[in-house]
C-alpha positions in Angstrom: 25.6 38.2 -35.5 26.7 35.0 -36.6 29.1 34.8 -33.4 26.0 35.5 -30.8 23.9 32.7 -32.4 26.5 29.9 -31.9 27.5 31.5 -28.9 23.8 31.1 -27.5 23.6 27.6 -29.1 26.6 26.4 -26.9 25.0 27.7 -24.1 21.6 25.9 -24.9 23.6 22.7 -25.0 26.1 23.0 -22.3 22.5 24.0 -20.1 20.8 20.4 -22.3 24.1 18.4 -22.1 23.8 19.2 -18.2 19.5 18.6 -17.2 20.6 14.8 -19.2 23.4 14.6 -16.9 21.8 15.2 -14.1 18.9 13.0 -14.7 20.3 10.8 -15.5 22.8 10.3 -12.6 19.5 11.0 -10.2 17.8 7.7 -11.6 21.3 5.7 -11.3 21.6 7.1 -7.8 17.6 6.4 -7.1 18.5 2.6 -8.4 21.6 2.1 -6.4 21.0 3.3 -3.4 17.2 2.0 -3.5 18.5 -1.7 -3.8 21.4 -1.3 -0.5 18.8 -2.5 2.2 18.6 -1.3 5.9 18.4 -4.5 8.3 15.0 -5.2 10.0 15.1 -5.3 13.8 14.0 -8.9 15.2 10.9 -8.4 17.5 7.5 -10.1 18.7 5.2 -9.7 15.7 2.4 -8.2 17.9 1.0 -5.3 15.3 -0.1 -5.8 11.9 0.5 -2.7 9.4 0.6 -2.3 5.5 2.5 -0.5 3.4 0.3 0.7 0.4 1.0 1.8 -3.1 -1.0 3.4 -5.6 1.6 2.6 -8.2 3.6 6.2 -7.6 2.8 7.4 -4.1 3.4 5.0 -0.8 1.5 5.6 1.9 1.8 3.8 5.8 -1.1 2.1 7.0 -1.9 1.1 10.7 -4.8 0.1 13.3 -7.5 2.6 13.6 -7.4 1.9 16.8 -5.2 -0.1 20.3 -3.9 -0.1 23.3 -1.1 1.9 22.5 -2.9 4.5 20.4 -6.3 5.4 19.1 -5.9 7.7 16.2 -9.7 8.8 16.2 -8.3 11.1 18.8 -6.0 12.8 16.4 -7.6 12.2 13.0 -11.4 12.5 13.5 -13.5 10.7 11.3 -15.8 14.2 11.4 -13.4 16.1 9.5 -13.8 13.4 6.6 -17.0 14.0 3.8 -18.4 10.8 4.8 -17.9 10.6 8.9 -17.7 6.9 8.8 -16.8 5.2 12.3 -16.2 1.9 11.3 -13.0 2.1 9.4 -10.1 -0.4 11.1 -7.0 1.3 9.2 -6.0 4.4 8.5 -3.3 5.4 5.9 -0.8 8.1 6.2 1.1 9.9 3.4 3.4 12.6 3.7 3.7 14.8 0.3 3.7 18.6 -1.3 0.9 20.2 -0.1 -0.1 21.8 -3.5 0.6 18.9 -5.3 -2.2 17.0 -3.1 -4.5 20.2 -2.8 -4.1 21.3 -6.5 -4.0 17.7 -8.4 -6.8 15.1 -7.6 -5.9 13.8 -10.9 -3.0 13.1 -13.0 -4.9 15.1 -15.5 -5.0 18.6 -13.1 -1.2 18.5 -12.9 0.4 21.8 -14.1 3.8 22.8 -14.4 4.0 25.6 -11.4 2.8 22.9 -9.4 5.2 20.1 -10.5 7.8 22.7 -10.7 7.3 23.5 -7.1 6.7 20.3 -5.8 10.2 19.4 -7.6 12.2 22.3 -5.9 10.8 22.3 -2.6 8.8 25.9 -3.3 6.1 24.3 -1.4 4.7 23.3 2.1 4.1 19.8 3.0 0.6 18.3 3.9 -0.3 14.7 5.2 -2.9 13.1 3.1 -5.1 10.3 5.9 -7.7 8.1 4.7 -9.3 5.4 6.5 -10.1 2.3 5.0 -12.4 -0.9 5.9 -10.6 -3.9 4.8 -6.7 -4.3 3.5 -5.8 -7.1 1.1 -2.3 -7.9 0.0 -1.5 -7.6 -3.6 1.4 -6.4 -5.5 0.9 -2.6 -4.5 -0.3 -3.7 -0.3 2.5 -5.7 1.4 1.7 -6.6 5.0 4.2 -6.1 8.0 4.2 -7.3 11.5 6.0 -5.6 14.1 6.3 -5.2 17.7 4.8 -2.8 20.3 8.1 -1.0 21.0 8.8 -0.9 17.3 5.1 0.7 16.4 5.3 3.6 19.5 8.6 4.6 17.6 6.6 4.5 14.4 3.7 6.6 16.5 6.4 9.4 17.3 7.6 9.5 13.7 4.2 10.2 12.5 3.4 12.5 15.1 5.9 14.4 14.9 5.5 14.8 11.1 2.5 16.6 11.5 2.2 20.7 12.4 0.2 21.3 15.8 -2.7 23.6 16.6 -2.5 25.8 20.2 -4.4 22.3 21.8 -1.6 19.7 20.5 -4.2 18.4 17.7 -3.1 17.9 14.4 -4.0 21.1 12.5 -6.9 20.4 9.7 -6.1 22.2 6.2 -9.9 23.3 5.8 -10.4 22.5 1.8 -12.7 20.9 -0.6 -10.1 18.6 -2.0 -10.9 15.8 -0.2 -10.6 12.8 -2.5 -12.9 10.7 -1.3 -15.4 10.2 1.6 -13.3 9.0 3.8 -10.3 11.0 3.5 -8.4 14.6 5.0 -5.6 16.8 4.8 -3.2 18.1 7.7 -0.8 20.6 7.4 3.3 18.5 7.9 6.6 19.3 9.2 9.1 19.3 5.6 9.7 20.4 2.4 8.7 18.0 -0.9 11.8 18.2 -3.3 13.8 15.7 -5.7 15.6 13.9 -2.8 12.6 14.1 -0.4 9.3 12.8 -1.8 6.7 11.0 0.1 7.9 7.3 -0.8 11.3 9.0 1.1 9.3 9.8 4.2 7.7 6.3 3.8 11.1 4.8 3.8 12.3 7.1 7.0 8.9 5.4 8.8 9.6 2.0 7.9 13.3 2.9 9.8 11.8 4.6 12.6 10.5 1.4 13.1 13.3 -0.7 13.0 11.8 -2.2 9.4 13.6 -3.2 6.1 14.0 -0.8 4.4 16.4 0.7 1.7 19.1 3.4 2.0 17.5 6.0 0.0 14.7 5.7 -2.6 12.5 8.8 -4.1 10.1 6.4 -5.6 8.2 3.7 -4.1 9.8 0.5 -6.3 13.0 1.2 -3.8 10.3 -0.1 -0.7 8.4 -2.9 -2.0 11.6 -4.5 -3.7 12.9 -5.1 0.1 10.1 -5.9 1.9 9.7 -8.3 -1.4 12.4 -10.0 -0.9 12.4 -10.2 2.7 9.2 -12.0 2.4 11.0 -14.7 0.0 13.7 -15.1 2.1 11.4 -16.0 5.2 9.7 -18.7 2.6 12.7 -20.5 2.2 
């Protein structure tokens, strides 16, 4: 008896010893490789875009509408609550799609759903929301960038999204909006541990031919290189 119960206490420590470990080498690995940047392609700066944080989540924000796209034709302001026309931004972010569907709140988050989300269990969903104004702060960082660069970034973001039968970008019909003036779309990917949606925001900004960093899961990784590209212009 007394053999079985340190036997199963080794394993519960070996199985301990190892979820430390490998947390522990996932943040070093996050903070490395989050802080080895990805050079920034010279261009024209010809389109303005943001890059928008709300503290844990990234998304991409760009022109409602120009000459080289008008997203109204592929995100409809009727299939948001509030059917507002005179947004001039929208925001794209790529993440699990019962994370976004199932937690509007911190405080809705269970554990099959963060398990999920964690182990790529889950589909993916893109979460768009237009906006009126942007302002630059700590957690909205503006970017300029040139026509070629932005129909690269058009593609990427196209082709992150699942198509209906017509080519449109196919609505997830749901009540979870979180505002009046967002919707949901079902998206190409898995969320997991190496591939959240401040990854896919880093992949965008290199679609684009923007600074970036190597790898990051969390959105820190992002802002510290568009951060310090912005003080090394200053100087």
């Amino acid at each position: 008896m007394k053999s079985a119960v340190r036997k199963s206490a080794r394993i519960l420590l070996f199985i301990l010893i190892f979820l430390v470990g490998f947390v522990l080498l996932y943040l070093l690995a996050a903070w490395g490789l989050s802080r080895i940047a990805v050079a920034r392609e010279a261009g024209p700066e010809e389109v303005e875009i943001y890059l928008l944080s709300n503290g844990v989540h990234s998304d991409i924000v760009v022109p409602v509408a120009n000459e080289l796209r008008d997203w109204r034709s592929k995100v409809p302001v009727i299939h948001t609550r509030g059917k507002d026309s005179s947004a001039i931004w929208l925001a794209f972010g790529w993440g699990d799609k019962g994370f976004y569907l199932e937690t509007p709140t911190w405080n809705d988050l269970s554990f099959s759903t963060a398990f999920k989300a964690a182990f790529g269990l889950s589909s993916a969903a893109m979460h768009t929301t237009y906006y009126h104004y942007m302002q630059e702060g700590n957690d909205c960082k503006r970017i300029m960038i040139s026509k070629n660069q932005y129909e690269r970034l058009i593609r990427f973001i196209d082709e992150s999204f699942i198509t209906d039968a017509g080519g449109g970008f196919r609505l997830i019909p749901t009540n979870a909006n979180y505002g009046r003036n967002d919707a949901f779309y079902d998206a190409h990917g898995r969320y997991h541990l190496f591939h959240t949606c401040n990854t896919w925001t880093n992949n965008a900004l290199k679609a684009c031919g923007q600074l970036a960093c190597y790898w990051t899961p969390f959105d820190e990784g992002i802002f510290i290189s568009i951060i310090s590209d912005k003080k090394a212009g200053q100087c």
